[in-house]
N, C-alpha and C positions, 0 to 999 in steps of 0.2 A: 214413587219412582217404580216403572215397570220391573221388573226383575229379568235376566237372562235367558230362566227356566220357563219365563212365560213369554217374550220375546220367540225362544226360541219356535215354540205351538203355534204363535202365527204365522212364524216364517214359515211353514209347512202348508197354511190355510187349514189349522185344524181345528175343530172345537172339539172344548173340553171333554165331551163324551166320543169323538172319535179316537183324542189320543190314547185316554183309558183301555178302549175296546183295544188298539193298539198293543200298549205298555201290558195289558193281561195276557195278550196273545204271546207276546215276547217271554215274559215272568211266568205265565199263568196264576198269576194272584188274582185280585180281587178290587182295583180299584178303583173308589167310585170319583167323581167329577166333583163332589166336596172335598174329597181330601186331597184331590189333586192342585184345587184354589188352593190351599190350606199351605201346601209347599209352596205354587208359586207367591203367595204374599208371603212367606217364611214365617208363620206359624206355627208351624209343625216344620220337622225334621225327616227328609225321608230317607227309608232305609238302604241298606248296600245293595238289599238285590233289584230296588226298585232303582237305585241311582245307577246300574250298572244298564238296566233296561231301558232307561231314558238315554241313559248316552249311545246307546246301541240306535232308539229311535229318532230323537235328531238326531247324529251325527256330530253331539258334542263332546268334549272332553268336560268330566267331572269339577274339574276346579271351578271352570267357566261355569256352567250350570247352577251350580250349589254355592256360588261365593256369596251370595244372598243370604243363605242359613250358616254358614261357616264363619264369616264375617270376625264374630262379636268372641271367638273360644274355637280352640281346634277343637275338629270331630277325634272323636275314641271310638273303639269298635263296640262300646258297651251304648254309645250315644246313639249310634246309627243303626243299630238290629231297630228302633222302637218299641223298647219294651214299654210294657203301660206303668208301670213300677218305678225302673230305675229313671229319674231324669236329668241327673248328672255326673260326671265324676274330677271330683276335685284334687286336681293336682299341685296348686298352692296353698300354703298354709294361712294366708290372705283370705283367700276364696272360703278354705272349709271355716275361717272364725268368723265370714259373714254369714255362710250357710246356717251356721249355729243361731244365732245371732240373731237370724230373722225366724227362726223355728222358735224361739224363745218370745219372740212379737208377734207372733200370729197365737200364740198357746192362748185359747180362751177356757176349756172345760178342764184341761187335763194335761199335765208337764212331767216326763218319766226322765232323767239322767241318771246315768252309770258309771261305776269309775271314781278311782280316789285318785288320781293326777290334776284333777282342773285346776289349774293358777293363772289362766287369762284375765284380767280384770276387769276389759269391758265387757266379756260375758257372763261370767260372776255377777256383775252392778246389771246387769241385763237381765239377770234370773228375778234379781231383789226386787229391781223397780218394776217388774211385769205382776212380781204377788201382791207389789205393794197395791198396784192400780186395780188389779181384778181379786178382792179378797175370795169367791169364789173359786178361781184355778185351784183344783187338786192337782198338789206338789209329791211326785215318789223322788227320795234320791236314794240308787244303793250304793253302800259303799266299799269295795273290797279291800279291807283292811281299816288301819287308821288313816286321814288323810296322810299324804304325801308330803304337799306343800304346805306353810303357813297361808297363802293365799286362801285356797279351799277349807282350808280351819278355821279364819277368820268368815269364810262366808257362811259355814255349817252355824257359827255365833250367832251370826246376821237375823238366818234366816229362826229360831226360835226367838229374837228379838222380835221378829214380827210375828210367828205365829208357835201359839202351842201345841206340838201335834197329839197333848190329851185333849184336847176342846176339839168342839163340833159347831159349823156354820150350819144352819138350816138340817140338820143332823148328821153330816157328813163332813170328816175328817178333811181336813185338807191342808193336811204335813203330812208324809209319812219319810220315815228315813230310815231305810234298814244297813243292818250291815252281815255282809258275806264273812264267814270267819273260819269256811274248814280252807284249811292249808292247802289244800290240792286243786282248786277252785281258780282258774284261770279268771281274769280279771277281764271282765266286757267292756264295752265302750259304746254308746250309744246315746240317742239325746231323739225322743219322741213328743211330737204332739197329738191332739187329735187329728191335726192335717196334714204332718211330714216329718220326715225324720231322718237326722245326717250319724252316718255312721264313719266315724273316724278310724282310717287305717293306717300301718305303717308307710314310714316313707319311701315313696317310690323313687328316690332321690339317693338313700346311702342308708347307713343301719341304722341310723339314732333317729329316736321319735316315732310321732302320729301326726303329719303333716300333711295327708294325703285324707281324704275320703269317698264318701259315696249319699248324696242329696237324696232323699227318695219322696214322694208325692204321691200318692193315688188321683187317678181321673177326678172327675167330680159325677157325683157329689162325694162329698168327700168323708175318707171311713173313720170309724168312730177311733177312737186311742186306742182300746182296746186290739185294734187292726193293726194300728201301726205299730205297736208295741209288741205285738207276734209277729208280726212279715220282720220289721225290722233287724231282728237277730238273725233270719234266716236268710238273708240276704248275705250274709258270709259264715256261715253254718253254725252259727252261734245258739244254742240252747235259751231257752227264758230264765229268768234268775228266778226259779222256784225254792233254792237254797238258803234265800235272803230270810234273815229272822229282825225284825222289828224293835227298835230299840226303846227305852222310854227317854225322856230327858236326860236324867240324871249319866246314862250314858253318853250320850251326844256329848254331855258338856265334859266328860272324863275322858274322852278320845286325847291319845297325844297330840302335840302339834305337827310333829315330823320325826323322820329318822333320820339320824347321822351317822356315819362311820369316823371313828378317829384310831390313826395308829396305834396297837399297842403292841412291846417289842416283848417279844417271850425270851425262852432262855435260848443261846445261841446267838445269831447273826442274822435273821430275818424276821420279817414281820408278816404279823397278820391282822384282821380288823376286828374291832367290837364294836356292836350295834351300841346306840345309845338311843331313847327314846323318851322324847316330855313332851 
């Protein structure tokens, strides 16, 4: 089905390379009669100041033009610059545990997670069954603190069930689980592959939670883990976990399961809490 944006080009009698010369002369950018197809089949996403210059050159209103790319997700102002980097932003908590989800099924060389809150359980069993299938994928997980949840304690179990991270595949390790332990050490959040990487944010919704995030991609070809695992933190000015110290077995399996709080009433008429932790 033809699109609006390109509807619109012939109502003018224009080809592709006249409307460009056009739309650069308006914008003064840069472009070409490939990426110009690339928007009309909605392909690509074009940006605000090219969408503000088409609408200036036909003579259309924005909604009209772009309801082709806009269709399927509202635009954000992070969606529509075109950065090469960012290529989504996840405002349901839906969206970011498929984001996850599929970053964890694409993982073939290399799978980094951060963060002791995980207790989603199909992306937990989505971690399992992806080491299970590719015994190769080298696994980091770090962890700040003891886990949180019984969920992620049972899956920290899980995953030395399946592999030992003293042993070596073809001579390279593929467990490693650290854990973060100085006190002042802000807790990251992030879940890389060699090919993408979703960074979970708070919710843009109200004060409780990380419901909210940020998908991110490279062009292709596509960058090694390594990439994604530096650009990743830096995408919300987050530091590398260089802090993390390496744990052996014997620790993984001594990790509490969680912390509790329960009342305990001192001397007086109020109360205050003590940690409890197994």
């Amino acid at each position: 089905m033809e699109s609006t944006l390109k509807r619109a080009r012939l109502d003018l009698n224009l080809t592709q390379e006249e409307a460009c010369d056009q739309l650069n002369a308006i914008t003064g950018g840069a472009t070409t009669p490939t990426l110009l197809s690339a928007w009309e089949h909605g392909r690509k996403r074009t940006g605000l100041k090219n969408r503000r210059g088409l609408c200036e050159l036909y003579q259309r209103p924005s909604k009209e033009l772009f309801a082709h790319q806009d269709r399927d997700e509202a635009t954000t102002t992070l969606e529509a610059t075109g950065t090469a980097n960012v290529t989504r932003v996840l405002t349901r908590y839906t969206d970011l545990l498929e984001a996850m989800v599929e970053v964890v099924r694409g993982a073939r060389h290399q799978l980094v997670v951060t963060g002791s809150r995980s207790r989603e359980p199909r992306y937990l069993q989505t971690i399992e069954d992806t080491l299970t299938r590719f015994p190769n994928l080298v696994h980091y997980r770090v962890l700040y603190g003891p886990p949180r949840h019984r969920e992620l304690h049972e899956h920290l179990q899980h995953l030395l069930q399946l592999r030992d991270p003293s042993e070596r595949r073809n001579g390279v390790k593929t467990l490693h689980v650290g854990l973060v332990q100085t006190p002042s050490a802000l807790e990251r959040h992030f879940l890389a592959s060699e090919n993408a990487a979703v960074i979970p944010l708070p919710s843009f919704h109200g004060a409780d939670g990380f419901d909210c995030g940020v998908s991110w991609a490279p062009k292709p070809p596509p960058a090694s883990c390594n990439t994604a695992v530096r650009r990743a933190p830096l995408l919300t000015g987050w530091r590398p976990c260089s802090i993390c110290a390496v744990c052996p077995c014997e620790t993984h399996r001594a990790l509490p399961t969680k912390e509790k709080y329960e009342p305990v009433r001192p001397r007086g008429s109020g109360t205050t809490a003590r940690r409890i932790s197994r």
